[in-house]
Every structure is written in C-alpha cells, then in structure tokens.
N, C-alpha and C positions, 0 to 999 in steps of 0.2 A: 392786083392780087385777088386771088377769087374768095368765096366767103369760105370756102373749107381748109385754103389756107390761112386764114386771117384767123379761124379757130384753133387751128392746129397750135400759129405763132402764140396763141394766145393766154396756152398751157402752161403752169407751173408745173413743173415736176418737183417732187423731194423724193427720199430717199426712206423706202421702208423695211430695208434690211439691208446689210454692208456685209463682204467679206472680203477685204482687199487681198489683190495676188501677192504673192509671198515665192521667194525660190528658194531652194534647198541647199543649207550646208551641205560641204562633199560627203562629210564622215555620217550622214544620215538621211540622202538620197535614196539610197537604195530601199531602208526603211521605213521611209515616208510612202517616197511614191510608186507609182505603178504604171507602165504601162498602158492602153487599151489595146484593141484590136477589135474589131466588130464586135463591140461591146456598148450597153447601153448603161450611165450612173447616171443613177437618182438621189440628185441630193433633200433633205429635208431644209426648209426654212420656217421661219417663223418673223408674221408681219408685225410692226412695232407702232403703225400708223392704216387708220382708218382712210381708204381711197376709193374711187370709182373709178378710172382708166387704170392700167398696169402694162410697164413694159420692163423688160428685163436686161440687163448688162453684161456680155458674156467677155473674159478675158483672154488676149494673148499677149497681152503686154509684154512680159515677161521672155518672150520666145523669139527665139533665131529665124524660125521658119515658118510659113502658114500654115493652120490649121483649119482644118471640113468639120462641119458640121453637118452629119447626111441627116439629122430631121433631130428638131425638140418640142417637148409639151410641158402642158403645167396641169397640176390635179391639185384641188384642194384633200385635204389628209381631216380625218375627226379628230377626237379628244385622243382617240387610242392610235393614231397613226395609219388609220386604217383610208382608204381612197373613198373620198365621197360620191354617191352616183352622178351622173350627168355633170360633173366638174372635170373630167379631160377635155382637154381644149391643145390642139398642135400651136404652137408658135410660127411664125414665118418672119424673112428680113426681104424687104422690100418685095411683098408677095409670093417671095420663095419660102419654099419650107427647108431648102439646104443655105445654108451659108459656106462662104472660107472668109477666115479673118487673118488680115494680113498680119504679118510679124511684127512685133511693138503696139500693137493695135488691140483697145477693145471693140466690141461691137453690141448696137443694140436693136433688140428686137422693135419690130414694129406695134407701136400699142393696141391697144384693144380694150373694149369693156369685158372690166372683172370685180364688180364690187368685191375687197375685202375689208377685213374687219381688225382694228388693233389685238394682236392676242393669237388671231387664226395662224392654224399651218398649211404648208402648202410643199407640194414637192415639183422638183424642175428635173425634168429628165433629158439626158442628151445622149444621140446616137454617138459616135467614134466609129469610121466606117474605114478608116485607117489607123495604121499603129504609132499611138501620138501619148503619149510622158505631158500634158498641158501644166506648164507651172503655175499652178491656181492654188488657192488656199484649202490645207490640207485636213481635210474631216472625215466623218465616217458618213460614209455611202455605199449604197446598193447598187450592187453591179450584176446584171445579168446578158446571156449570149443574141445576138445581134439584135434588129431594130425590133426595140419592146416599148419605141416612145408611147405607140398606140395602146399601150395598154393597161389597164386598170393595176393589175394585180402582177407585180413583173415573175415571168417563168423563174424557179430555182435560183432566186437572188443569193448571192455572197458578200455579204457584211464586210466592210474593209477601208482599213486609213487612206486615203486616195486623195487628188483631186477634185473639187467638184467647181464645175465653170467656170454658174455663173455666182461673180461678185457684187453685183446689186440688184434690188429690186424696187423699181422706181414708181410712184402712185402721182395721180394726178386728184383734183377733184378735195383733198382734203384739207381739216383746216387750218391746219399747223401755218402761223407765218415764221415763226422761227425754226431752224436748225442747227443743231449744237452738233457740230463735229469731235468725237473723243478721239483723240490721238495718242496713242500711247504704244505698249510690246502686251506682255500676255496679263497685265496685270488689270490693264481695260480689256483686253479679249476677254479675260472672264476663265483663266486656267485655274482649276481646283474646285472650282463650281460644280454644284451638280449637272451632270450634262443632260441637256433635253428642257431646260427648268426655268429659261432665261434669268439664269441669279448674276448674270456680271455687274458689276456698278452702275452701267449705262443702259441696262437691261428694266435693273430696278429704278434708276433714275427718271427713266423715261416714265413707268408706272406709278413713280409718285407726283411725278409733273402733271399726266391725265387726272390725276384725284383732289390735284390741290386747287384752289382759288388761284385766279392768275396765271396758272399753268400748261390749261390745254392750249397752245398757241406754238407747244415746244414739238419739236421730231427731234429723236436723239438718233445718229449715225454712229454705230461701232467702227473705228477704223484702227482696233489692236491688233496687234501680230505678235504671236507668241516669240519671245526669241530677237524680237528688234531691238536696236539701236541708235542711236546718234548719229553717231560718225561712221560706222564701218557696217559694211554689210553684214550680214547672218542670216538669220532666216527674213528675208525680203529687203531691199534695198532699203538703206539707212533711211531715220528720218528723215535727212536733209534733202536726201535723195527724192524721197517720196513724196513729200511736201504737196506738192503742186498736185500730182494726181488725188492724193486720198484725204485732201484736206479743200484745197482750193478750187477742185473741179467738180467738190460734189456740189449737184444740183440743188439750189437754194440754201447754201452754208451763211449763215450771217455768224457765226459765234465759232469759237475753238476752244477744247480743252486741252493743255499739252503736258500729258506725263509720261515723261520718257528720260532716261540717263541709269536706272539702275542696273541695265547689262553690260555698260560702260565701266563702271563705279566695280563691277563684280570681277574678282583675278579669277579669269578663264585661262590666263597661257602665262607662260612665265618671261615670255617677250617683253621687255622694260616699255617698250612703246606703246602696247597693246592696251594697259589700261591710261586713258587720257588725264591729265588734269583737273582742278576743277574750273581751270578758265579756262580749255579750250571745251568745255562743258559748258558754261558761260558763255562762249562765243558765238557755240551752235544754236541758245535757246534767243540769241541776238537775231541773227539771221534769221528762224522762223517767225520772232514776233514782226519785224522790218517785212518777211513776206506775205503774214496774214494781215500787218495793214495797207501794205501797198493793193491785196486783192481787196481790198474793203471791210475784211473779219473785225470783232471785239474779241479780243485775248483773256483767254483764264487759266492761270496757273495751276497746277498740283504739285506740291510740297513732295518730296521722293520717299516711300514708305520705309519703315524701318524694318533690316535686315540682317542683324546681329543674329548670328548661328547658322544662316545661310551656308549652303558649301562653298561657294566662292566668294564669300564674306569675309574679307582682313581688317586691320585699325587702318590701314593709310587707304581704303575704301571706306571706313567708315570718315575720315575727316574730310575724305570727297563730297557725301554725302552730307553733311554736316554744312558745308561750304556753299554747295548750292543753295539747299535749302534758306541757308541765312540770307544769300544775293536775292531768293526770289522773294523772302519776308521782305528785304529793305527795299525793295523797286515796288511794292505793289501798288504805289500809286499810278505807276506806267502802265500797268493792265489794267483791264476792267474787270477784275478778281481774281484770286487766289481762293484756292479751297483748301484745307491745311489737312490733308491727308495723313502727314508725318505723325501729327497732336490725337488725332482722331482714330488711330492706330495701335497708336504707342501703348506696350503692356505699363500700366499702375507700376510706378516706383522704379522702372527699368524704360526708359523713353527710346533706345537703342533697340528693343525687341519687341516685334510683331504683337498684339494683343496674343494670348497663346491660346485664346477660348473663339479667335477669327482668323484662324489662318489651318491650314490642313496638315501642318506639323513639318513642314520643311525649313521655316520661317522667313517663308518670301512668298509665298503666294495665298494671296484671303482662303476663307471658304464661305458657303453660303452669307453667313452671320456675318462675317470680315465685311462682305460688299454691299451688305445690308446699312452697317456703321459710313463704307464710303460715299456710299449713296444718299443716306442720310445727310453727310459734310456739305454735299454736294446742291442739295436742293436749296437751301437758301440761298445759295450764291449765285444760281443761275435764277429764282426767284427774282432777285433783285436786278437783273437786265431788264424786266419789263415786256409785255409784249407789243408795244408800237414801236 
C-alpha cells in the first residue's frame, strides 16, 4: 500500500452536519417538492464541528432512477449569509466535476482541504442539468436558471421549499472521539424553532457539550425528520426502516439517542389499525436497541413528550404514551441512559401538557426555550458516558 493510501485509510471522518433523505406523503408531494430542470439550488448549512479536510454526501437513496449531477461547489457564507471572497471552491467525484448517482445510492464527494470552524455557514450548490424531483430533505433553498455553481452571488435566486441534496457533511481532522446520533421525527429536527438559529435540542446540545468540562470529545448528528415514524412510513421511511442508514452508518457513531413513537401514539386516520399499541411500540424500540448493539452503539432513551391538546391527541393515545414511557423508566438499567424529557417538559401541576411557556402553542412542538429545557435534560446524561 502506498503512503497516500495508508493516509487516506488512515482518516476518521464524523459528521458535521446531517440531513437525512426523507420522501413525501402523496397528499403533500406536490407541495413540498419541486421539480428542477437546468436549474442550480443552493442550500445553506451550518457546521456543528471544528475540521481540517471536508467532504460531502449527496443522496439518492431514496430514488427509482439515476440521478446527474452536471457540476457542484461549496462557498463559505458570513454572519449575514452573504458568500465570502476566495471560498468558492467546485467539488468533484473521482476527479470529475460531474457525477450520476445510481438509484438507492448515495454518493460522496472527493475530500479536500477546507478548514471549518464549529458555528460557521456554508453553502452547497448543485447544478440539475436534467428534470429531476431528488427525494432529499425538504428546506428552503435558492434556486436560480442553469449552471451558477461558479458563482458567488447566484443570478435572480427564487427562495423555495425544495429539495436540497446534499445530506451530510463529513470533517476530518477534528477532535471529537465521540458521536452521539439523535434519532427521532421533528421533534429532534428542531420544528418550531427559530429557523436559521440552530435552537433544536441537538443543535443546543452539541453547544453546551463544547463549553462544558468533559465535553468537547462529543459531535452531535441531527438525524430527525419532521413527520417520522416507527412503524409505517410518512415522511421518510420508518424508523425501523431507516435504522441502519441514519444511525448505524454514520461515520464514527459510538452513542444513539432514540426519541421516536409520538406520530404513532397521534389519531391521524380513523383506520382501527393505523394507530399501533403500546407493545408493538415496545416491540419496535426492542428491535432498535438489539440493532444499535449488535453495530457496537451505547443506547439512550428519551422519555415521549407530552401532548395533551395536540390535534391528533386522544385519552387511548395518551395511555400509549403513558405506557411507553413507564417500559422505558423500568428497563433503564438495559440502556446506558435515559433522559426524561416527559418530566422536563411537563407544564407545573398538569404533567399531560407541554410546558405552555416552551412550546409554539400547538402543544406538540417546543420553541426555542422548550429545547433549551431539552437540551439542558440532556447534557448530564450524555456527560456521564464519559470521553474514553
């Protein structure tokens, strides 16, 4: 083996920003996504971890058919989102500056040095030199008419919910030896949040890890999806489903957080079968702890928030919810923590409703302050893993 592959093998990668692919319900297809067509989207990200090489992770997992890539670049963005001089840089895969990535497949760019910095933005822009619908996770990006990877400032952008690629951004070089995978639906994605602000619980979590004793050793991985599930698809294939890719394949995962079952627990359809049990709820969170330790993870629970007033909130979802929570209290010796999200939530005197001074008034999803209180729950328990 020669010495530059002995260096290459030699790389840790982790993972300094996450947006796993996600597909779309029928009944909000149309209004999610878009199209391209010799069009260029620029998505924004924002780095969570301090690195010196960078490479990037573009998805089609999700897709029937291949998709082209006719050219991408990366720009770092200032404080105000604006492009910074002399930071466009093209990307290439295997020395190309085009790709196609096969169907079910993602792909990754070829690294590069890019020192960035925990905190910094950065934007990924990709050409679409055909008319391609990418089921990628769904934000707001800037889309302007044909190949503008080149360029600073994109001609006549149009703002828009869309697609954008790519789903990770992968750093080398830093010095995190832990990574904490958060697994969950929009409640770890961070919905209700101010947008642009990184306030999700894992967002903040990661921020209080860098400032605490004992904690810079952590990289936290966002792997929410607004809209997930357990058992049945919705917006991106079920947890169980997904498992493997957005938990067990990210790069340097040693830890998991798994908060997931409340859009189970929620009456969305009046199908007797549609909302599950709380054991075969039970069942599903069996199966993932058996496959994060078969891949080598340490397990940490989250307690299911309270959702009393919700719209698709009933009593025999709330004795769902009730049920779990108590199975994950009485097993937490078989984890390596529990964070009690439910307790740490729960408005004073009414334990069934959302704190009503951390949540954006729907009473299912935090707001800033909400995932401020989560993320607080959350730092001693991951505190307590330790960094060797």
């Amino acid at each position: 083996m020669s010495g530059s592959a002995q260096a290459t093998a030699a790389e840790r990668w982790i993972p300094a920003w996450t947006g796993p692919p996600i597909g779309y319900e029928p009944g909000i297809r149309d209004g999610l996504g878009r199209a391209f067509k010799d069009e260029t989207v620029r998505q924004d990200l924002r780095v969570a971890v301090t690195g010196k090489r960078l490479r990037v992770r573009f998805t089609n997992e999700l897709a029937d058919t291949p998709l082209r890539i006719g050219a991408a670049s990366i720009l770092r963005l200032d404080a105000d989102g604006g492009p910074v001089p002399d930071s466009l840089r093209p990307l290439t895969f295997a020395g190309d500056t085009a790709a196609r990535i096969p169907a079910h497949a993602p792909m990754l760019s070829d690294p590069f040095d890019y020192p960035v910095s925990a905190g910094e933005r950065l934007a990924i822009s990709v050409w679409f030199p055909d008319d391609v619908a990418p089921p990628a996770h769904a934000q707001m990006v800037d889309i302007a008419a044909g190949n503008a990877t080149a360029a600073r400032e994109l001609p006549t952008p149009r703002r828009a919910r869309a697609s954008g690629l790519a789903s990770a951004l992968e750093v080398t070089g830093a010095s995190a030896t832990r990574v904490l995978v958060t697994f969950g639906d929009s409640i770890t994605e961070g919905a209700g949040a101010t947008p642009g602000k990184a306030m999700s619980w894992p967002d903040q979590l990661g921020r209080r890890l860098a400032a605490a004793p004992g904690g810079r050793c952590w990289a936290v991985a966002n792997q929410g999806i607004s809209g997930n599930r357990l058992l049945d698809s919705g917006r991106g294939p079920s947890a169980l489903a997904r498992f493997d890719r957005d938990v067990l394949a990210v790069p340097g995962a040693t830890h998991v957080v798994i908060l997931e079952g409340i859009n189970d627990i929620g009456k969305v359809r009046d199908a007797a079968d549609w909302q599950p049990l709380a054991d075969a709820l039970i069942a599903a969170y069996e199966q993932l702890l058996a496959r994060a330790r078969a891949g080598g993870l340490r397990v940490i629970f989250g307690t299911l928030l309270p959702y009393q007033g919700a719209a698709y909130a009933d009593a025999a979802g709330e004795q769902r919810r009730q049920a779990v929570n108590a199975w994950i209290r009485a097993n937490r010796k078989r984890f390596d923590g529990v964070i009690d999200f439910d307790t740490a939530m729960g408005e004073p005197g009414q334990p069934g409703v959302m704190r009503l001074s951390g949540q954006i008034g729907d009473h299912l999803h935090p707001n800033d302050a909400g995932y401020t209180a989560m993320a607080e729950a959350a730092l001693p328990v991951i505190l307590a893993q330790g960094c060797r």
